[in-house]
N, C-alpha and C positions, 0 to 999 in steps of 0.2 A: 234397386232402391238406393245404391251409394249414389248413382249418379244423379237421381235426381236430388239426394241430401247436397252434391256438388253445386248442382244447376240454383239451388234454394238458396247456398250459401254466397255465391257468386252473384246473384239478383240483390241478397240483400246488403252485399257490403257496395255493388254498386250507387244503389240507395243511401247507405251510410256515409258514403264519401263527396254523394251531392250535397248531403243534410250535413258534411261537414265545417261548413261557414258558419252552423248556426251556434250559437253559445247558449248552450245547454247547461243550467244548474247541476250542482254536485251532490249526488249523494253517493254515498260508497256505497256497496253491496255488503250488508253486514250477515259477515260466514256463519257465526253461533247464536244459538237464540238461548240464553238463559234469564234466570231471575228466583230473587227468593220467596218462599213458601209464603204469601201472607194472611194464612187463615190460623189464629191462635189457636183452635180446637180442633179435635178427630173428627168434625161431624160439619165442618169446612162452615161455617156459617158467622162466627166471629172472625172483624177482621183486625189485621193488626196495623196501624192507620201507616209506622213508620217503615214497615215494610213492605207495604203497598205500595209510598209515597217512590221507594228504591226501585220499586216492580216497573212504576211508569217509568221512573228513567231508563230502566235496561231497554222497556217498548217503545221511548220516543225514537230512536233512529229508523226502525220499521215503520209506525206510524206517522213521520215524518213524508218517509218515502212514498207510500199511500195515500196522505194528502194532495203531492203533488201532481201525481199520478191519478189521480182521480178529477182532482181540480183543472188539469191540464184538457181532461175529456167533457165532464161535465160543465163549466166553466164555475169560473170562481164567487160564491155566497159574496154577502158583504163586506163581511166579518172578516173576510181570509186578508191575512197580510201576504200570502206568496205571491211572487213574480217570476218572471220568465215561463209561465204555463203555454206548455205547446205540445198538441197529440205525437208531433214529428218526436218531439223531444221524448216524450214520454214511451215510447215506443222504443227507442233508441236505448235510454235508460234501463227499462228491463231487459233486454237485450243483456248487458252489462249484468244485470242479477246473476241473470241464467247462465251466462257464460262462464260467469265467477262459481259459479253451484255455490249459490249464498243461502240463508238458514239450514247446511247439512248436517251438523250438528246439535246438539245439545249438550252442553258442560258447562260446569262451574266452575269456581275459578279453582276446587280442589283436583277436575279433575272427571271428578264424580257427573253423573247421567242427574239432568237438571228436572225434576218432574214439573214445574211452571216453565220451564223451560218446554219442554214438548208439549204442554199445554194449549201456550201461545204457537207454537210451532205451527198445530195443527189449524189453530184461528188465521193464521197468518196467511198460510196456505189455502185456505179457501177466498182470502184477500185475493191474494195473485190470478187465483183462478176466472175470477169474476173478472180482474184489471183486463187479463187476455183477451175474454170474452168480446168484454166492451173495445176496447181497442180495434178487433178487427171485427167489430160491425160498423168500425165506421174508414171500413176500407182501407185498411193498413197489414201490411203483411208482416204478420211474426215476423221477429229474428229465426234462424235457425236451431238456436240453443233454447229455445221456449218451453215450448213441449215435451222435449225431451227430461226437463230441467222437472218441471211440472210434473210427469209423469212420476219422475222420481220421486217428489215431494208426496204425492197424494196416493200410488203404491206401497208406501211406507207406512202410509197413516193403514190404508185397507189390512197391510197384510198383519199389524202390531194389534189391529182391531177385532180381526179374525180369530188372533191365537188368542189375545185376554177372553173374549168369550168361548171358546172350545174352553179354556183351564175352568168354565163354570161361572165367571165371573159379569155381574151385575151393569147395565149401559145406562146412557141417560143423555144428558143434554150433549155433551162433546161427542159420542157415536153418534147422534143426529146430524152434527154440523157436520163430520167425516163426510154424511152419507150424501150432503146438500155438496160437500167438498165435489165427490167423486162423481153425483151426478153433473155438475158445472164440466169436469174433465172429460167428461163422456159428451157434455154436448159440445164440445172445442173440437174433439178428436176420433172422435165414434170409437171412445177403447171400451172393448167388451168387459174386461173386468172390472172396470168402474161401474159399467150399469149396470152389470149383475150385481155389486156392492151397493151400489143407491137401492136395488130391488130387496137385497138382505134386508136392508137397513127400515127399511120402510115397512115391510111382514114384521119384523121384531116390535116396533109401536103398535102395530095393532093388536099383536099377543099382548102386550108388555101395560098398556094403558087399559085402567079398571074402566068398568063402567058408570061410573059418578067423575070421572074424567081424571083421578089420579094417579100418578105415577109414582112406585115407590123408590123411586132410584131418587126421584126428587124430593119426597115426604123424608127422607132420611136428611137432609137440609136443614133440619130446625127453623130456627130464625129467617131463616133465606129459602125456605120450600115455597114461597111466591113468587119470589126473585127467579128459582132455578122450573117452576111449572113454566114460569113465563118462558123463559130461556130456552124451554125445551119447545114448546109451541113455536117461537120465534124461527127456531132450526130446521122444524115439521114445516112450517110455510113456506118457508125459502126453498128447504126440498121440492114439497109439492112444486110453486109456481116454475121449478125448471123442471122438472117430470113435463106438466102440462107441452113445453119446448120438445122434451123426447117423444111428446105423442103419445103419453101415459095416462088418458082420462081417471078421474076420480068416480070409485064404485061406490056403490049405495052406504058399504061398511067403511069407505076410507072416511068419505065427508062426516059421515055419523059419530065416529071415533075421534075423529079430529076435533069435532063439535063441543064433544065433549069436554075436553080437553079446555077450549077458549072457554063453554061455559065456566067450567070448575073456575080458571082465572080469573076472568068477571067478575062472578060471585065472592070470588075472596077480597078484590080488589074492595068492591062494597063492605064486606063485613068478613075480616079475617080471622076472626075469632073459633070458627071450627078447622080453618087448615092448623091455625095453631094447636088445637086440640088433637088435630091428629098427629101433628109433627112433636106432642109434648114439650111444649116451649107456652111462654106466657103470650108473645105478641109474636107479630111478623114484621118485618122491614118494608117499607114500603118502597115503589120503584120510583124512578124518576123517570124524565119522557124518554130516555133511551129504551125504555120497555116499553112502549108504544110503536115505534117508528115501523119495526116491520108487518105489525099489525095491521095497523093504519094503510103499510102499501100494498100487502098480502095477503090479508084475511080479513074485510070489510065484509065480505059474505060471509061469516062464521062470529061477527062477534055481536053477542044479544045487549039489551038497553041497560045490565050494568055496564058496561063499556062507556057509554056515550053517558050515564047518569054519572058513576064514581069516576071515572077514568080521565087522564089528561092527553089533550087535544091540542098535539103537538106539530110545529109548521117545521119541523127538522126533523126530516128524514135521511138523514146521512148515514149510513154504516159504511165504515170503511172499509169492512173486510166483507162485503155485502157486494162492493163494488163501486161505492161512492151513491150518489142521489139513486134509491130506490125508484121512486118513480120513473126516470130515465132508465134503470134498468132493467126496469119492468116492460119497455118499450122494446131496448135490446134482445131483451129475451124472447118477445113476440116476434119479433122481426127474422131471430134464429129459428124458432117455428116455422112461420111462412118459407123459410128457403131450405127447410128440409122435405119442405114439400115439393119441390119444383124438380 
């Protein structure tokens, strides 16, 4: 094995040093990911607008990086003012993350263990995973420091997800993304404990979600219990549609339960006046098209005629930490199917 980690790293800096003419944009690899708390209440549904406003600055350098990286693959919307986008580059660049073992941390500036900080960590982290994905389905060979990098990112998230629930404790939307996290790493790499952890992950929704489709991890939300159903849904499809890649069909009780699940959101979307009553709050928040997008790419078979009556029909599907243009990665993801079959 060292020698072919030799053979791997000697291939790609050969690579690096022909790609070395090319002038590649700068992003640093930023080592810690923190940011402060911006929910004013215990019950995370009020936000606090001025420390929110602080929250995006701490995530523009991340999200910075992910645009370009995505846009270098995808190719560039209208709208995007970046330049110099190029797979070569992009490829190059994370390279440079991994090498750096960038997001290993989490602190603030006391010191202290950032909880938005490991929040985003773990969002981020399924960014990257997706970037790799797409990357080398369009025939580009990892850096050497990738995977390894990765591994450690998304190992981290499994094993801290593991112990919070053995201590008893209650999952929701972020164990979802974990699980879509570690299935994405399982299809890069074929590591068995990721997909045993996307399989945990996925039997726990179907315990865990009632049968009028909701989930109390997200009913405890108040105000934001549509925002966080949605959220949770959004995590559940993205899981599924790379399960379907690992060759994991959908059983009569998964699509049933899932169903579920996008009705309840539907129906609130329309008239959210019974989530509110169950969440004991006056109203709900309502979403904007970012609560559509992976909808729209990943659950068009699951979502009923509130969707398409109240719901907004949205021609942006970008998630960044999705992997850039859903559609497009919808395509990558089939393409990863097919040549697991071969």
């Amino acid at each position: 094995m060292k020698h072919i980690a030799m053979v791997l790293l000697l291939l790609f800096s050969l690579s690096a040093k022909a790609q070395s003419g090319m002038h590649c944009p700068s992003y640093p690899p930023v080592l810690n990911v923190s940011g402060p708390e911006f929910y004013s209440d215990a019950r995370g549904s009020k936000v606090d607008p001025s420390k929110e406003a602080e929250l995006d600055k701490d995530r523009k350098p991340i999200n910075d990086f992910l645009s370009y990286e995505t846009q270098s693959l995808d190719g560039a919307p209208s709208w995007s003012k970046l330049t110099g986008l190029s797979p070569a580059c992009a490829n190059l660049l994370l390279e440079k993350w991994a090498a750096a073992d960038a997001m290993s941390t989490t602190v603030d500036a006391n010191g202290n263990y950032s909880r938005e900080g490991g929040v985003d960590k773990g969002e981020f982290t399924r960014g990257m995973v997706m970037l790799a994905i797409k990357l080398k389905s369009q025939g580009l060979d990892l850096g050497p420091d990738v995977a390894p990098w990765l591994g450690r990112l998304v190992n981290g998230k499994i094993e801290g997800d593991r112990k919070h629930l053995a201590e008893g404790n209650r999952e929701g939307n972020l164990y979802y993304e974990d699980g879509a996290t570690a299935a994405g790493y399982a299809l890069l790499t074929r590591n068995e404990n990721a997909n045993a952890f996307q399989n945990e992950v996925w039997r726990y929704f179907l315990a865990s979600v009632h049968d009028d489709g909701y989930l109390d991890s997200e009913l405890s939300r108040g105000s934001r219990a549509l925002i966080y159903h949605d959220r949770a849904l959004s995590m559940l499809l993205s899981l599924r549609e790379i399960r379907k890649s690992l060759h994991i069909p959908d059983t009569a009780e998964d699509r049933a339960r899932l169903k579920s699940l996008s009705d309840l959101v539907g129906r609130a979307i329309c008239d959210p006046q019974e989530m509110a009553a169950r969440a004991h709050v006056p109203s709900e928040e309502p979403m904007g098209d970012w609560g559509y997008r992976v909808q729209q790419a990943y659950g068009a078979d699951l979502m009923n005629e509130d969707w398409q009556t109240c719901g907004i029909k949205t021609t942006n599907l970008i998630d960044l930490n999705g992997g850039g243009d859903l559609i497009k990665m919808h395509q990558v993801l089939l393409s990863f199917s097919n040549s697991m079959t071969k």
